[in-house]
C-alpha positions as CSV (number, residue, x, y, z in Angstrom):
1,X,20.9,78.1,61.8
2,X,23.8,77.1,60.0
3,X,25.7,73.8,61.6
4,X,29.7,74.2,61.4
5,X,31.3,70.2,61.8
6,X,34.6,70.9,63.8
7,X,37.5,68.9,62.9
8,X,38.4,66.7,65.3
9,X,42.0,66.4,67.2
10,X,44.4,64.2,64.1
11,X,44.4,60.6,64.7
12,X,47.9,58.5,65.1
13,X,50.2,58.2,61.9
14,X,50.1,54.7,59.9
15,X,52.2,52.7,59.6
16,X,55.0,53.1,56.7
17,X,54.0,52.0,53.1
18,X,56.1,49.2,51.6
19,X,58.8,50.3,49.3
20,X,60.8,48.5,46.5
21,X,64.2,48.5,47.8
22,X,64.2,48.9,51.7
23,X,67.4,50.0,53.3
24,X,67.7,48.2,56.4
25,X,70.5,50.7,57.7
26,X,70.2,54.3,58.5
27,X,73.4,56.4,57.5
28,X,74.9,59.4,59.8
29,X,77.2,62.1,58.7
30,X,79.2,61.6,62.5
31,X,78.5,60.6,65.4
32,X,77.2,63.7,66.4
33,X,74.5,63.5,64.4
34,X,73.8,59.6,65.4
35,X,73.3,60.7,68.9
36,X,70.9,64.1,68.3
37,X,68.9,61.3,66.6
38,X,69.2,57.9,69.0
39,X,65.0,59.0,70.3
40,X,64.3,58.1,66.9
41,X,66.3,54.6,66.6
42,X,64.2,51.7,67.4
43,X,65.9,49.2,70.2
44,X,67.7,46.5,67.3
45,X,67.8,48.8,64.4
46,X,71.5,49.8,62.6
47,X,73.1,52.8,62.3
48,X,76.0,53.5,60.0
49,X,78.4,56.6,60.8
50,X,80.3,57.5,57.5
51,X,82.9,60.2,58.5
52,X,84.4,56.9,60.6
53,X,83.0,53.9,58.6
54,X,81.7,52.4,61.8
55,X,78.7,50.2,62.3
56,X,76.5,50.9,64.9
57,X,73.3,48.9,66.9
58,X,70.6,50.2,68.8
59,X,70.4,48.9,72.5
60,X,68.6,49.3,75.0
61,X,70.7,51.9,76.8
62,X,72.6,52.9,73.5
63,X,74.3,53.0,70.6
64,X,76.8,49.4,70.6
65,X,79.7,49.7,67.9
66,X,79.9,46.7,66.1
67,X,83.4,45.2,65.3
68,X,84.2,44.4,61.9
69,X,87.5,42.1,61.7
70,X,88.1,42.7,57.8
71,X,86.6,43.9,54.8
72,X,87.5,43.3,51.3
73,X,87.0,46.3,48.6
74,X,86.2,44.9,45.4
75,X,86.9,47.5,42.3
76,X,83.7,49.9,40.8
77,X,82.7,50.7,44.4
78,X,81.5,47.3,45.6
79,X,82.6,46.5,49.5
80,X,81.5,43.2,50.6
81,X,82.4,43.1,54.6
82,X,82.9,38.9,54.9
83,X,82.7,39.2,58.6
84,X,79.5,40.5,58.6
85,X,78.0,38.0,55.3
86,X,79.8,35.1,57.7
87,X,77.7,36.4,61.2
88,X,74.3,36.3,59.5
89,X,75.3,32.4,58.2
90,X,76.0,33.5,54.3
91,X,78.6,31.6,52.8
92,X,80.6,32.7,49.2
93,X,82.2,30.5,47.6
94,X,85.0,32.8,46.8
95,X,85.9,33.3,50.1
96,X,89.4,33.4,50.5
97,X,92.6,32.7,52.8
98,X,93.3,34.6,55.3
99,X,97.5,35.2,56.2
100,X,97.4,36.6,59.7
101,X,101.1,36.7,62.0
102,X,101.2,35.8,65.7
103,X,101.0,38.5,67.7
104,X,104.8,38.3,69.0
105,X,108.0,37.0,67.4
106,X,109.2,33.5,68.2
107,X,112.7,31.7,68.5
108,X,112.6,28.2,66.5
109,X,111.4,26.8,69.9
110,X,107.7,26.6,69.2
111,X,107.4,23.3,71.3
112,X,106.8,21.3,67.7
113,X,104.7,22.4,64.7
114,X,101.5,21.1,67.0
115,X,102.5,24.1,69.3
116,X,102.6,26.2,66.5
117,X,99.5,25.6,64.8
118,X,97.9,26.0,69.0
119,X,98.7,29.5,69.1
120,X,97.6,30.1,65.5
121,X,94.2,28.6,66.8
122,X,94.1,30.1,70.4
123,X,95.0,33.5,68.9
124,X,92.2,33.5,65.9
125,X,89.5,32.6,68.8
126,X,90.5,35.3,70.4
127,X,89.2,38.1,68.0
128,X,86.4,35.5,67.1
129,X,87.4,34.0,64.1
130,X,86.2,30.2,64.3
131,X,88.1,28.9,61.3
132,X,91.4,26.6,61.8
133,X,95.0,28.4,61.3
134,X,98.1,26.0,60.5
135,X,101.3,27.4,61.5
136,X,102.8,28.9,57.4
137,X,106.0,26.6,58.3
138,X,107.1,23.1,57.1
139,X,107.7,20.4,59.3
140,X,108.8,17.1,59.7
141,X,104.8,15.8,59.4
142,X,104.2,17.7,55.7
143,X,105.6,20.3,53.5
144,X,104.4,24.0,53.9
145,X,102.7,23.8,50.3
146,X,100.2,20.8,51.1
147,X,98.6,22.6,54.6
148,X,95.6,24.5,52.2
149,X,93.2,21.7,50.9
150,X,94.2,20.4,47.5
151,X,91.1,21.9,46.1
152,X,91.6,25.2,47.8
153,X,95.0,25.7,46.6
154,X,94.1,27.7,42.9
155,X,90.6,29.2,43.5
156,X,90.9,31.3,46.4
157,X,92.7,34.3,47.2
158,X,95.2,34.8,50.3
159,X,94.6,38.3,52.1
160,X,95.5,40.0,55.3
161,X,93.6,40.6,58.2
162,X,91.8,43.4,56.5
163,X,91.3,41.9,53.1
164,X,93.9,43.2,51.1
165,X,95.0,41.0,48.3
166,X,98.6,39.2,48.7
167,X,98.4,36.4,46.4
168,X,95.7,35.5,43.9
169,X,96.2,32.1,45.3
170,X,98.0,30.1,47.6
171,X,99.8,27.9,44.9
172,X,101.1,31.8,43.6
173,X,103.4,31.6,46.8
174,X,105.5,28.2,45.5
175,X,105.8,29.2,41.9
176,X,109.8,29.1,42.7
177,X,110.5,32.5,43.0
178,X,110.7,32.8,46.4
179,X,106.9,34.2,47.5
180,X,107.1,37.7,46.1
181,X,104.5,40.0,47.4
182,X,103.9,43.3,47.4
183,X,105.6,45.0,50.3
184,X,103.1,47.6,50.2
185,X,100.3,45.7,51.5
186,X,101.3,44.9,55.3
187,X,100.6,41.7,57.0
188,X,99.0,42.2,59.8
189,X,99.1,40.4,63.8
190,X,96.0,39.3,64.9
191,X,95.8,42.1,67.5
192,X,95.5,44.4,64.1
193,X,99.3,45.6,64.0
194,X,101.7,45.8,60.8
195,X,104.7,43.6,61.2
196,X,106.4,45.5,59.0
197,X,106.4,48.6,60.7
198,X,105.7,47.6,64.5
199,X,108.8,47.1,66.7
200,X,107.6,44.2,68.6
201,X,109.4,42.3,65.7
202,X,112.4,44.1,65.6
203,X,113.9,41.8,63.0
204,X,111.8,41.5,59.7
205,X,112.0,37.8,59.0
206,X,109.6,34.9,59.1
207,X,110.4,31.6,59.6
208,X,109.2,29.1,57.5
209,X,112.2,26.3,56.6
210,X,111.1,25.6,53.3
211,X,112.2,25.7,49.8
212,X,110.7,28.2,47.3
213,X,108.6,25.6,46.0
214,X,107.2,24.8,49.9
215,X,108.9,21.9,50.6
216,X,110.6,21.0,54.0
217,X,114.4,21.9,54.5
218,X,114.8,19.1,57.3
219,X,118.5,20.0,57.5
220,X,117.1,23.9,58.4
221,X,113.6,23.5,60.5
222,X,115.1,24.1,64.1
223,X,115.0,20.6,64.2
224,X,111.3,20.6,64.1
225,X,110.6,23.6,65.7
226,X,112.3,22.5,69.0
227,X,115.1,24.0,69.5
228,X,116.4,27.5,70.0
229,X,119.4,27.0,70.4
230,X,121.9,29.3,68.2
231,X,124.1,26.0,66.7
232,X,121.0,24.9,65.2
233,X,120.0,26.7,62.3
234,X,116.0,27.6,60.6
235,X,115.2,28.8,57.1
236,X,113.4,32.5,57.2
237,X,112.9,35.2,54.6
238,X,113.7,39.0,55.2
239,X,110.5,40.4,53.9
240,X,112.2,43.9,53.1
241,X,112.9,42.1,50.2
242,X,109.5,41.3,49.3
243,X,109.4,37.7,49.5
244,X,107.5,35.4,51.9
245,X,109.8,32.0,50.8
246,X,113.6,33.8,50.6
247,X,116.3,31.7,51.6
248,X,118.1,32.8,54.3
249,X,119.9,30.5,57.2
250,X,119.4,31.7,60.7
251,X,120.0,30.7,64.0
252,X,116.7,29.0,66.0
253,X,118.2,31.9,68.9
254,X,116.7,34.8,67.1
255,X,112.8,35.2,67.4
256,X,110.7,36.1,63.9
257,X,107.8,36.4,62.7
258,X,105.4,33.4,62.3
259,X,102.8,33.8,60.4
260,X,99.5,31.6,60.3
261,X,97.0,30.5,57.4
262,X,93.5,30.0,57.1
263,X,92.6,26.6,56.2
264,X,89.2,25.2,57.6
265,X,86.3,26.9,56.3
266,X,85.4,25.2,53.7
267,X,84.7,22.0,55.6
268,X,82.1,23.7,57.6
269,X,80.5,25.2,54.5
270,X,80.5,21.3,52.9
271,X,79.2,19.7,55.2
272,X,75.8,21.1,55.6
């Protein structure tokens, strides 16, 4: 007789082999697609949707979007995402300034600059960001041009909430021209809305009663950001005309834009 061996039922697949370059993240045309797939997802791995450019993780019970506060696009198709490098404890040393608005107007009554620079604070926690935001005014404690760190001043770049270039640096502001920007690129609120363009600031000026070179006005402040009363008189720029540091007189009665800038970082990053 002639034995026959049966095969026997397969065994359980390996596990994966190593390979160069391992991409962490699976990509998904849609969403549609993400959830036909989810049975395949294990709980903790990333998903990334590119019809929407959302981020997704894998949970327990599903798919949880993850928030991404800014990115910046860098030229020859290079997108860093700093919120994300900053999460997982990276650090660049190029990191810049961020120029973020309050998310209402405000009459030259801010309580003082320290109330000013409390609800740039309280605002930035809000949406998670843990770095310190000044108020972008002078006062009667220091001009608007000394609040970034003297060595901060040339090498970073200030951007909006979602990383769009509006200054090379923050000295490019006080050159003595009067801030000129490009009023292309919106500033943005810290809920995510364009001041330019949003009519919860129906009148497109920000205060900042400074020179063009960033240096107090103590005749045009609001009297230290205390009063707003319409005898008493602030220095604001119209940004329709493209500048953040334009000279124009207004009463502390009307309620503008204040904007807020990023200026703590780096002391976190230095002292480890």
């Amino acid at each position: 007789f002639l034995a026959v061996s049966i095969p026997g039922p397969p065994g359980p697949p390996g596990p994966p082999g190593i390979t160069g370059y391992e991409n962490l993240v699976t990509t998904y045309r849609n969403t549609i697609t993400l959830m036909r797939e989810s049975h395949r997802a294990a709980e903790g791995s990333m998903a990334y949707v590119s019809d929407k450019g959302e981020l997704y993780v894998r949970a327990r019970d599903g798919w949880c979007k993850v928030q991404v506060l800014y990115a910046v696009t860098v030229p020859q198709s290079h997108s860093y995402v700093f919120s994300y490098l900053k999460a997982f404890g990276i650090e660049n040393e190029m990191l810049p300034l961020h120029l973020v608005a309050l998310n209402a107007p405000f009459s030259g009554d801010m309580r003082g600059i320290r109330g000013a620079d409390f609800q740039c604070y309280q605002q930035a926690r809000t949406i998670g960001l843990t770095a310190t935001y000044r108020a972008f005014m002078s006062s009667h404690l220091q001009d608007l041009a000394t609040i970034v760190k003297k060595e901060d001043r040339y090498s970073m770049p200030v951007i909006n909430l979602k990383g769009e270039v509006l200054y090379g640096s923050w000295m490019n502001i006080f050159s003595g021209n009067g801030g000129v920007l490009d009023p292309s690129i919106p500033i943005y609120s810290f809920d995510g809305r364009n001041v330019m363009t949003d009519p919860t600031w129906p009148q497109k000026l920000v205060w900042h009663g400074s020179s063009t070179v960033g240096i107090r006005m103590t005749t045009n402040y609001c009297e230290a950001w205390r009063a707003g009363d319409m005898a008493v008189t602030g220095q604001a720029s119209l940004l329709q005309t493209g500048r953040l540091l334009g000279q124009h007189t207004r009463s502390c009665s009307n309620r503008f834009v204040v904007l807020c800038i990023e200026n703590s970082y780096t002391d976190h990053r230095r002292s480890n």
